[in-house]
C-alpha positions in Angstrom: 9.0 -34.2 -0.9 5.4 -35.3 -2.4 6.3 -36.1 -5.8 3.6 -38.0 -8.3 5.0 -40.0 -10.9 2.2 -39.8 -14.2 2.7 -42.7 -16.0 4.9 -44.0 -13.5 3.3 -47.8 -14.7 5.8 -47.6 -17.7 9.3 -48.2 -17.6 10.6 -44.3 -17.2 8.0 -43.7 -14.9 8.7 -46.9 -12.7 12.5 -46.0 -12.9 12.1 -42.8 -11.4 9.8 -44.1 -9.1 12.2 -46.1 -7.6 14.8 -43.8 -7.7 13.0 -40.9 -6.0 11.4 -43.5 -2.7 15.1 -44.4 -2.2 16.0 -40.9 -2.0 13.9 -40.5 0.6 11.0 -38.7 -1.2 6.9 -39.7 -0.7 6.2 -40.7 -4.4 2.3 -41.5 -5.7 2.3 -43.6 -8.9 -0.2 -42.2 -11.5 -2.2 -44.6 -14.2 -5.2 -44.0 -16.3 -6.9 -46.9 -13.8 -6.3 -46.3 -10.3 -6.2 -49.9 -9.4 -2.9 -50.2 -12.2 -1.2 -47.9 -10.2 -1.4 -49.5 -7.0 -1.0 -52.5 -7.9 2.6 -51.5 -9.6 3.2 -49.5 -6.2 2.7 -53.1 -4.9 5.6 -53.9 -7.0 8.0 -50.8 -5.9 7.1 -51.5 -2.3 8.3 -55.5 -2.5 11.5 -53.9 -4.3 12.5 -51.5 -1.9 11.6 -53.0 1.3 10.3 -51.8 4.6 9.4 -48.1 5.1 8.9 -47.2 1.2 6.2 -44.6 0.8 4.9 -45.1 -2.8 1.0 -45.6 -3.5 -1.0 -46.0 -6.7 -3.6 -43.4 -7.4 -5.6 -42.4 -10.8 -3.7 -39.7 -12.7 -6.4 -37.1 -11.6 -6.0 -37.7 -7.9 -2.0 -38.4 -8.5 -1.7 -34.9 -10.0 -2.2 -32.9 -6.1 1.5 -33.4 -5.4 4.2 -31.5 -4.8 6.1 -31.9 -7.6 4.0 -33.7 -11.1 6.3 -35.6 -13.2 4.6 -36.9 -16.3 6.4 -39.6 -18.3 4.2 -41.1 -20.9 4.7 -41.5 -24.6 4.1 -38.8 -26.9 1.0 -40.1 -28.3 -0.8 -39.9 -24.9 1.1 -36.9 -23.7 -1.8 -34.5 -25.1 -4.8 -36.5 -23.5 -2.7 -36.7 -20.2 -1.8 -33.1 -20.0 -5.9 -32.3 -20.0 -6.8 -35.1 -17.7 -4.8 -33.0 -14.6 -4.3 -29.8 -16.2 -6.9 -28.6 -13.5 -5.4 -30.7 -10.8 -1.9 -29.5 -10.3 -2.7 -26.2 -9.2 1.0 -24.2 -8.1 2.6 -27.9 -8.4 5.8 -28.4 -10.7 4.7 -29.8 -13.9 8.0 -31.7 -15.2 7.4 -33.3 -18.9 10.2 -36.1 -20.0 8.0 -36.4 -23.1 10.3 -36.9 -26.5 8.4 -36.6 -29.9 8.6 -40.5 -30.8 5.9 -41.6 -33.4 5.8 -45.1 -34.5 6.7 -46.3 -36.7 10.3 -44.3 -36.0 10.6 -44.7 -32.6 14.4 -44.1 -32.6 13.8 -40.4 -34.2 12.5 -37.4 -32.5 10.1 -36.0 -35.0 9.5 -33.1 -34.1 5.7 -31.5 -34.0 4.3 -28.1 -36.1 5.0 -25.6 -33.5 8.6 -27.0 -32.8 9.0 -28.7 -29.7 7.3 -30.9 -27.2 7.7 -28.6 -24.1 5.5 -26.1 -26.1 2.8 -28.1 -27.0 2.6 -29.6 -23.4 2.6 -25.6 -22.1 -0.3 -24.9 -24.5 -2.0 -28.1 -22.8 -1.7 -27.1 -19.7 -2.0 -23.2 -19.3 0.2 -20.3 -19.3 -0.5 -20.4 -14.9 1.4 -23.6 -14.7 4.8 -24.3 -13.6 6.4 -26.4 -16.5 9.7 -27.8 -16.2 11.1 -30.2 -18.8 13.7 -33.0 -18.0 15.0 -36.1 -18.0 15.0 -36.6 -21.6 18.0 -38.2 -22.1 18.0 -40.5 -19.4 16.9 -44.3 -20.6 14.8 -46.0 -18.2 17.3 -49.5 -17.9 19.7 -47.5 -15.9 16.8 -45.4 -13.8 15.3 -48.9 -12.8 19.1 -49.8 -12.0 21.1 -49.4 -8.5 23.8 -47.8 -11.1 25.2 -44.2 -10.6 23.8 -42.0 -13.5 26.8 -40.9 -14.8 25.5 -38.1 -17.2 24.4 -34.7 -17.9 20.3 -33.8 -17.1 19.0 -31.5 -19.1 16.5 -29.2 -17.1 14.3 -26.5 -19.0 12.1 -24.2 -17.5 11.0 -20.1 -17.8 10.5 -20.6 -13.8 13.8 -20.2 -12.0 12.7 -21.8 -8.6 10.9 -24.4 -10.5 14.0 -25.6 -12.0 16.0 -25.4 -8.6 13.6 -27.7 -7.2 13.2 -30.2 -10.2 17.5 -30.2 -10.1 17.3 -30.9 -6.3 
């Protein structure tokens, strides 16, 4: 699968980087500078040896993949969400976005209209397929070789968008 990792520079982003080229899949690393992202799929590619398929891309021409996974920080998930709103066309759009806000970073807060998933739908468009995951999931153990031993939560009004987002 083409998958783009969106913030994929930062720790969550990195881990599932990793975790998804080992699986097999073709992953593009997405940063606000283009040459940030490749040169931290420099990085993954020294990690996982021979054969991995991760480039570095700006978020705008990351965004044309397959499957979109955005994992930046809460602060920077409304800016983001514009920057390739008009990029992902009939891509999965999967959000890991938490409401953190300094200076309480260990407490959701969450925003007016309720949630984080709704805000980033509003961002985006009602056309696009939003899926929201891997919340729960700390980036340690995704940058790890370790079996993730837990439950994934996986949200979604778009059945087949969640099938493919679980698989």
């Amino acid at each position: 699968m083409d998958i783009s990792v969106i913030g994929g520079t930062g720790d969550e982003g990195f881990g599932l980087t990793l975790r998804l080229a080992r699986a097999g899949n073709r992953v593009t690393i997405g940063s606000r500078i283009a040459e940030k992202g490749s040169a931290v799929a420099d990085t993954a590619r020294e990690m996982l040896g021979a054969g991995a398929n991760v480039d570095g891309a700006a978020n705008e021409e990351a965004a044309t993949a397959d499957v979109v996974i955005v994992t930046v920080p809460y602060a920077s998930q409304a800016g983001t969400l514009a920057q390739i709103r008009d990029k992902v066309g009939d891509a999965v759009v999967v959000d890991t976005t938490v409401p953190l806000v300094p200076p309480k970073v260990m407490r959701v807060q969450l925003p007016a209209v309720g949630c984080a998933a709704i805000e980033a739908q509003a961002h985006l468009g009602d056309g696009v397929r939003l899926v929201t995951a891997f919340h729960n999931v700390s980036a340690h153990l995704l940058d790890s070789d370790e079996e993730i031993d837990c439950d994934i939560l996986v949200f979604g009004d778009d059945i087949e968008a969640r099938k493919a987002v679980i698989g």
